[in-house]
C-alpha positions in Angstrom: -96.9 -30.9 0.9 -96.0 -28.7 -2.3 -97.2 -30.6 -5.2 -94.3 -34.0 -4.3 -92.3 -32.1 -2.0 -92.5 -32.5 2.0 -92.1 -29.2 3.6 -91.0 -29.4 7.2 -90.6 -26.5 10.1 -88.5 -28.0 12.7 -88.0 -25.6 16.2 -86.2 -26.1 19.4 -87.1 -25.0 22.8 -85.6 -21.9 22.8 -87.3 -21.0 19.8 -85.3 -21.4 16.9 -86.4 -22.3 14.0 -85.3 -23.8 10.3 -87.4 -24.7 7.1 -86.8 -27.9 5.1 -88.0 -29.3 1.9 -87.3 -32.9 0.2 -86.0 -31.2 -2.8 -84.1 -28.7 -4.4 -85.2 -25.7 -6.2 -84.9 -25.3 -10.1 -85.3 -21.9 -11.0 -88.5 -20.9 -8.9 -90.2 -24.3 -8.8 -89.3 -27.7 -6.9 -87.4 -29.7 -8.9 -88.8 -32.7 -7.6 -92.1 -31.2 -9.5 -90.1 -30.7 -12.6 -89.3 -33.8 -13.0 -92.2 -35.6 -12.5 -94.1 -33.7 -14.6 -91.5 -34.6 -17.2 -91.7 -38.1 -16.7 -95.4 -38.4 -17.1 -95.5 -36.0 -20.7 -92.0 -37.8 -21.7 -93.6 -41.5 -21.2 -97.3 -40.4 -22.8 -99.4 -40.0 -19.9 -102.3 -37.3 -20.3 -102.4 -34.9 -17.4 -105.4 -36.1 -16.0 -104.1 -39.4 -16.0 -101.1 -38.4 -14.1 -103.1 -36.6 -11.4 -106.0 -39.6 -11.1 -102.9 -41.7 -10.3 -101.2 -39.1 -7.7 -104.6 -38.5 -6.2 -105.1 -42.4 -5.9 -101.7 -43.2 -4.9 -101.8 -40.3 -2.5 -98.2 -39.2 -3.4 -99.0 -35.5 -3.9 -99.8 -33.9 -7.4 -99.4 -30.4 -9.5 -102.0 -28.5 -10.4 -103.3 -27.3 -14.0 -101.3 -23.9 -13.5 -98.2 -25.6 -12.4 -98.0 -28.1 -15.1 -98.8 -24.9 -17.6 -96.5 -22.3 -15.9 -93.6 -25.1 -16.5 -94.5 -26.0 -20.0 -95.0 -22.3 -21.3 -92.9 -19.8 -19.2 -90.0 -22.5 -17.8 -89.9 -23.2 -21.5 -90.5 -26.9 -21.2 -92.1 -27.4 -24.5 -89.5 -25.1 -26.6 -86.8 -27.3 -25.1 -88.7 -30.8 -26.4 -89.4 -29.3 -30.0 -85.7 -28.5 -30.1 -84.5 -31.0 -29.1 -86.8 -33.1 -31.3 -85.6 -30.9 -34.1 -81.8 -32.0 -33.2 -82.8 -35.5 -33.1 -84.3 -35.7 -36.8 -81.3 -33.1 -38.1 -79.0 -35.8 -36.4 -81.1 -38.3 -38.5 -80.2 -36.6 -41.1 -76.4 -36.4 -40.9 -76.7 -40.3 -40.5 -78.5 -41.3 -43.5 -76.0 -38.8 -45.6 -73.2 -41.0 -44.9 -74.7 -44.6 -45.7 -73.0 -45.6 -48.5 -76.5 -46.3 -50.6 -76.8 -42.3 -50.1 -73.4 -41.6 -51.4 -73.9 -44.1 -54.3 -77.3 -42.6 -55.5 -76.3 -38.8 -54.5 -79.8 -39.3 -52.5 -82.0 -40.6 -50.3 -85.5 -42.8 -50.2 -87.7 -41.8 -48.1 -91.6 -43.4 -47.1 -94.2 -41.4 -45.8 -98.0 -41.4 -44.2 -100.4 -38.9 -42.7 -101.3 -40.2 -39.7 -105.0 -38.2 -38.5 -106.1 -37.6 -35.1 -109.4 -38.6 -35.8 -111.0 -41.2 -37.6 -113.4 -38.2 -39.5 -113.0 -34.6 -40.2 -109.6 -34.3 -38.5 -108.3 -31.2 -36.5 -104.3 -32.4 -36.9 -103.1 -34.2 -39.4 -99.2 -35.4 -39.2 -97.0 -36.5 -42.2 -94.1 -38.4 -40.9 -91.0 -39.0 -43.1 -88.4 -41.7 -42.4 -85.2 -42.8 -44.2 -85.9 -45.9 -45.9 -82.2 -46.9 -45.4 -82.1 -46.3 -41.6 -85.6 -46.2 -40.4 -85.6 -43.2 -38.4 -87.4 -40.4 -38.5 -85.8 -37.4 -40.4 -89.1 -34.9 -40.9 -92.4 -34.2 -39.5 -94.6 -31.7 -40.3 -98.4 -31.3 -38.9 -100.8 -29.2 -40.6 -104.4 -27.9 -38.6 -107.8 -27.3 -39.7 -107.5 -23.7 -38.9 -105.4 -23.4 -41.7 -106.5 -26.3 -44.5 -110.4 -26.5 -44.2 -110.6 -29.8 -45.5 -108.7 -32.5 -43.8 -108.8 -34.6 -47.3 -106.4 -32.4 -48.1 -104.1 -32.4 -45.3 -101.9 -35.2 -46.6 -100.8 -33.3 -49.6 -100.5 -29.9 -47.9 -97.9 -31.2 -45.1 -96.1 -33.0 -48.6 -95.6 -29.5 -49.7 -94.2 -28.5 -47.1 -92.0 -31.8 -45.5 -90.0 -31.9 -49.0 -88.6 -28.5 -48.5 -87.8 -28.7 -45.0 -85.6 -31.6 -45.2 -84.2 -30.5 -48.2 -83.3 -27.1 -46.7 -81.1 -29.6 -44.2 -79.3 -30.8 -47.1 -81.2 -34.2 -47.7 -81.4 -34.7 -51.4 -84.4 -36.8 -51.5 -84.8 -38.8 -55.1 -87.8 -40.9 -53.6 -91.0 -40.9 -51.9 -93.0 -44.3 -50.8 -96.4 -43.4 -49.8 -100.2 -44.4 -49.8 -102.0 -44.1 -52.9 -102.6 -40.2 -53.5 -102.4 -39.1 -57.1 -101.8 -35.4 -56.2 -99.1 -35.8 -54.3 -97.8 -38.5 -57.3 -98.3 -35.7 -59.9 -96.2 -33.2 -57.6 -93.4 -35.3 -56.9 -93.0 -35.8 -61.0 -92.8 -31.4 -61.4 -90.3 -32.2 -58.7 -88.2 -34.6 -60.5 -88.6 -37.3 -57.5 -89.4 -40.5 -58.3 -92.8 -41.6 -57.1 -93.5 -45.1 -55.6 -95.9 -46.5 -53.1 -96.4 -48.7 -50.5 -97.1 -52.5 -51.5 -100.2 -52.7 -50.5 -101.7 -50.0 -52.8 -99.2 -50.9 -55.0 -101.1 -54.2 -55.6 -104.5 -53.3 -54.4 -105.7 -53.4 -58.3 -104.3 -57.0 -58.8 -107.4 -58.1 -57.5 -109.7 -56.1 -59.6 -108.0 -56.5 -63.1 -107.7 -59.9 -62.0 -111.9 -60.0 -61.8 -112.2 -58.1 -65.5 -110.2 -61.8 -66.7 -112.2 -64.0 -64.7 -115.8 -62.9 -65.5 -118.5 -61.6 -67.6 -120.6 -62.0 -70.4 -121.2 -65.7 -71.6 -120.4 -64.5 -75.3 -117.0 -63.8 -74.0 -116.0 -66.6 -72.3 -112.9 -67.8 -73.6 -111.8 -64.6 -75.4 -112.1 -62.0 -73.0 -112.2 -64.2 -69.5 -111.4 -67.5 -68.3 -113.4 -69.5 -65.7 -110.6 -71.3 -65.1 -109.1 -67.9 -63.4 -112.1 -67.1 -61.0 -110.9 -68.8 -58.2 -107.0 -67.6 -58.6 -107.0 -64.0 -57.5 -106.0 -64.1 -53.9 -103.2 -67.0 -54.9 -101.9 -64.1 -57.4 -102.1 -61.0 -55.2 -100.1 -63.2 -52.7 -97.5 -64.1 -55.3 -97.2 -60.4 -55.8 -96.1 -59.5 -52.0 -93.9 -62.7 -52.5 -92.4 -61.3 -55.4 -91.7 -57.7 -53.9 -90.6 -59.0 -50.3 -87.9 -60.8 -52.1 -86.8 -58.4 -55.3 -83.5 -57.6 -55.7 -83.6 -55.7 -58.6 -86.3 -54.5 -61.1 -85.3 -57.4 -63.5 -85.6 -60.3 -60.7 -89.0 -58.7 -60.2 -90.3 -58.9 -63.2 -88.7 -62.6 -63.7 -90.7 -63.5 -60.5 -93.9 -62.2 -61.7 -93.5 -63.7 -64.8 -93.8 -66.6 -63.5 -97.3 -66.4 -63.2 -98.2 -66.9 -67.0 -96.3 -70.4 -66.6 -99.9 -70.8 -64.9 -102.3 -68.5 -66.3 -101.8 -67.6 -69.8 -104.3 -64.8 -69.7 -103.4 -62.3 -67.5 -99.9 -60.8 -69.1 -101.2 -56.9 -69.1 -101.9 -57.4 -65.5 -97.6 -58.4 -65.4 -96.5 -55.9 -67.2 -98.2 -53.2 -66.0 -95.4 -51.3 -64.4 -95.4 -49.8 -60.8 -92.5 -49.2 -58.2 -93.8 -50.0 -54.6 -92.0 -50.2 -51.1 -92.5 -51.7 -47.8 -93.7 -48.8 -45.9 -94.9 -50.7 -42.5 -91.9 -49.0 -40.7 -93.9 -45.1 -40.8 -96.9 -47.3 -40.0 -95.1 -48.7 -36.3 -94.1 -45.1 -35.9 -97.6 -44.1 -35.9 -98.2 -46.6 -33.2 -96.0 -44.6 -31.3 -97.3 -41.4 -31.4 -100.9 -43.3 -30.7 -98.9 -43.3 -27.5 -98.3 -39.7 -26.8 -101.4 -38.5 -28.9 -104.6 -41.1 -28.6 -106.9 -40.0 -30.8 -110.1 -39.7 -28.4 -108.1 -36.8 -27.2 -107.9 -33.7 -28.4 -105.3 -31.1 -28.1 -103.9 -27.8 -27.8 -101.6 -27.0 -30.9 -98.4 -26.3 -28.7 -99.1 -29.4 -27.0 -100.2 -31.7 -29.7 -96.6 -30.8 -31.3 -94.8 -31.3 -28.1 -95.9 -34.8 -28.1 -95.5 -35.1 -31.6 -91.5 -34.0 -30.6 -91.6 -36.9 -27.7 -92.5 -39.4 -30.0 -90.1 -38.6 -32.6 -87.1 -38.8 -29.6 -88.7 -42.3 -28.8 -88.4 -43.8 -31.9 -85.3 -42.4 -33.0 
């Protein structure tokens, strides 16, 4: 055996002989080995999952040096980042010809840093999708070696995920993403408009809701309402009601006008302006590269980005 190839020597009796293998030969390697070893890195599985599995099914397996001598000199890696590159240019094309595109003369997009660790993270991955098509357009990982403080990663792959798609031609005239004032304030020299993700978007409902509902007996009644201490969840709620169903900025503000039908007190909390967008979509993609790149793991940056490549493919 050669890895998953059967190797056989057959002779006769007058001492002839003739070599046989179960597969065919791709370049200088088996290509029965190729292609196993692209099915376990294009489906997510670490090597040493692949080769506790072999080992256990006793089907044969590839070594350390054989899995690296295809991914480096074969140029198995260099093939999955391009094609992963094609796939999000392709991405591209697509959301230039929706007709919300063409109308605006530009795109939405929502993005999140998703880290490899829960502290201190080595990679850090901003992923960009269309907010018209879903798929993936742009990603772009940044490394400790480079930004010292993983805080920071976010905003540093920001910097440099707006140029690259915009290099491609994608005019983008909004980003949706987590709460991050920096990357806010940059957008705005950038003449994008900033929004961000409902959640965040409504996370100080809650509070300002509390400044109305509480405090200092001598207030009560001019400054907060008891009557409003047990209505803050009910109103947060009416919020993601509100957006989940908006049509336009005026039927938003109609529905969260509402409210003061109910509770009189709480109009600056209404009219406090601030666009927001359903950004669970870069959120399931996430989930996907937990797939290829589980964060108890931790790897090398040619193969961290390879997977980063696979996962992009699968979603898209």
């Amino acid at each position: 055996m050669d890895g998953h190839v059967l190797r056989l020597e057959f002779s006769c009796k007058n001492g002839h002989r003739i070599k046989w293998s179960s597969s065919s030969i791709l370049g200088n390697k088996y290509t029965a080995n190729c292609r196993m070893i692209h099915g376990f890195s294009s489906c997510g599985i670490l090597e040493s999952q692949y080769q506790g599995f072999a080992e256990a099914a006793k089907i044969g397996n590839v070594g350390d040096k054989y899995i690296d001598y295809v991914y480096g000199t074969m140029g198995y890696m260099q093939t999955v980042l391009k094609a992963g590159d094609d796939c999000m240019t392709e991405q591209i094309h697509e959301v230039q010809n929706t007709d919300s595109y063409q109308q605006r003369n530009g795109a939405t997009v929502i993005t999140d840093c998703r880290h490899d660790s829960t502290a201190n993270a080595y990679h850090s991955t901003v992923a960009m999708l269309s907010y018209e098509t879903k798929h993936v357009v742009a990603v772009q990982t940044v490394t400790k070696e480079v930004f010292r403080s993983s805080q920071t990663h976010e905003f540093e792959a920001m910097q440099q995920i707006i140029p690259a798609v915009q290099a491609k031609g994608l005019t983008v005239i909004e980003v949706a993403h987590d709460f991050v004032l920096k990357i806010k304030n940059w957008l705005l020299t950038l003449n994008i408009q900033n929004s961000f993700d409902t959640w965040h978007g409504t996370k100080g409902v809650a509070k300002a809701m509390k400044e109305i509902s509480c405090g200092a007996q001598k207030w009560e009644g001019e400054k907060w309402f008891a009557e409003l201490s047990d209505k803050q969840a009910s109103v947060k709620r009416h919020f993601y009601y509100s957006m989940k169903n908006c049509t336009s900025p005026d039927n938003l503000r109609r529905r969260l006008l509402t409210i003061l039908d109910h509770y009189r007190a709480i109009t600056p909390i209404v009219i406090l302006t601030r666009n927001c967008h359903d950004t669970y979509w870069v959120e399931s993609f996430n989930n996907v590269i937990l797939i290829y790149c589980p964060k108890r793991i931790h790897f090398a940056d040619r193969t961290f980005n390879m997977r980063i490549a696979l996962a992009v493919m699968d979603w898209n």
